[in-house]
C-alpha positions in Angstrom: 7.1 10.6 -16.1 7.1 9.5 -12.8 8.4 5.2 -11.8 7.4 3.8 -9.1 8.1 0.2 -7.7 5.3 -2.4 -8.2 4.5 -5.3 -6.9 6.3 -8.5 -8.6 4.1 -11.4 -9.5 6.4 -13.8 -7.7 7.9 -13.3 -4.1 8.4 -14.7 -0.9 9.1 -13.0 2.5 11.6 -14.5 4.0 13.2 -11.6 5.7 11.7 -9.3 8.5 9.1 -10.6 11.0 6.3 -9.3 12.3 6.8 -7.5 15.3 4.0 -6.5 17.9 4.7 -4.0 20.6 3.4 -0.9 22.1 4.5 2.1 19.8 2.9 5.3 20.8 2.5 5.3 16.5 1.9 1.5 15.8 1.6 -1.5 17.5 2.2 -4.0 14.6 5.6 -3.3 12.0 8.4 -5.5 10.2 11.4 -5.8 11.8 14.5 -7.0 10.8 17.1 -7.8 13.0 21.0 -8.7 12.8 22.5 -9.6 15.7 21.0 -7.4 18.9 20.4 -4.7 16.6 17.0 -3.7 14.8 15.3 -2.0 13.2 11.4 -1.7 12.9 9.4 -0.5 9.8 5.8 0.6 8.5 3.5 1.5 6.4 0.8 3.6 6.0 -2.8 1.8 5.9 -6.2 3.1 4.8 -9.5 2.0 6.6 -12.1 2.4 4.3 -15.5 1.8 7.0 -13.7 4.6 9.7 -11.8 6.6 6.4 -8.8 6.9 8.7 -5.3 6.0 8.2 -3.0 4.0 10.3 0.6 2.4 10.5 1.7 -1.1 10.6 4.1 -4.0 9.2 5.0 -3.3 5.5 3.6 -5.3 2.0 5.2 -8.9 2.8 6.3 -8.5 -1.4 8.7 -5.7 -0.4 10.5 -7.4 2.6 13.1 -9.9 0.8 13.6 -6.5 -2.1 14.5 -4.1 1.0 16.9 -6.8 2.6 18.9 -7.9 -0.1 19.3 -4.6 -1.4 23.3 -3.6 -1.6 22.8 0.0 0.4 20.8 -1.9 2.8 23.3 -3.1 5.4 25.1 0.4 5.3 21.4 1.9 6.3 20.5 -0.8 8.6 23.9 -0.2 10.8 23.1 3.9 10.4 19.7 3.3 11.9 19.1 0.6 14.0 19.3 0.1 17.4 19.1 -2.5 20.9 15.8 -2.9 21.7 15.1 -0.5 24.4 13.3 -1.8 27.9 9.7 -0.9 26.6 10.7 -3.5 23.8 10.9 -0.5 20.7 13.6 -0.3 18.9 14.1 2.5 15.8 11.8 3.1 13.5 11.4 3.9 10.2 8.5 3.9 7.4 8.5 2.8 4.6 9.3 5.5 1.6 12.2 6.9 4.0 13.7 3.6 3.8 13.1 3.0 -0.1 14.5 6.5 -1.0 18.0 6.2 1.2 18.2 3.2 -0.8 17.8 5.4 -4.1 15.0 2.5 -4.8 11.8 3.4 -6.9 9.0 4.4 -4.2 6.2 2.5 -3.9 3.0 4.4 -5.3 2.0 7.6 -3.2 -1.7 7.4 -2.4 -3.5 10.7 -1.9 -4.9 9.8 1.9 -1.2 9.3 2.8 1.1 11.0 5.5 4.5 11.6 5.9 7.0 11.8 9.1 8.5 15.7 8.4 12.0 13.8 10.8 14.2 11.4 10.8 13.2 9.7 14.2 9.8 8.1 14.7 
């Protein structure tokens, strides 16, 4: 039987901001930052009228879960970057993030991608 993480019925997002910019994969992601470094994450979305997907800032419930997780400052120095002069920094999405973590993955939908390397 397969877990996966669910949304809690109480959360707040204090941790990450949204971050607009002009990704050649996204233009909207969560970003969390620690000192000059950061690093930008996202999520797969689903438009229902156009039945196309798309990538941008992550659930607002799973921002505060991802930050205070204990693996997560070991990942965030592994990964992140300066922002570069285009304003991008690195990139991750979402499920690459939750299983370095060894946290539960959000639910897989059926219409959903995946990045087949590390850098996006």
């Amino acid at each position: 039987m397969r877990y996966h993480h669910e949304k809690p019925p109480i959360y707040s997002g204090m941790y990450g901001e949204l971050y607009i910019c002009d990704h050649p994969v996204y233009n909207r992601c969560t970003l969390f930052r620690i000192g000059d470094k950061g690093l930008a994450v996202i999520q797969q979305r689903f438009n229902d009228e156009t039945k196309s997907t798309y990538w941008s800032e992550i659930d607002e419930w799973l921002t505060d879960e991802l930050y205070l997780h204990p693996k997560f400052k070991k990942f965030f120095d592994e990964r992140s970057g300066i922002c570069t002069n285009d304003g991008l920094y690195p990139t991750v999405n979402v499920r690459q993030m939750m299983w370095a973590l060894k946290m539960k993955p959000i639910a897989r939908k059926r219409w959903e991608t995946v990045f087949d390397r590390r850098y996006i």
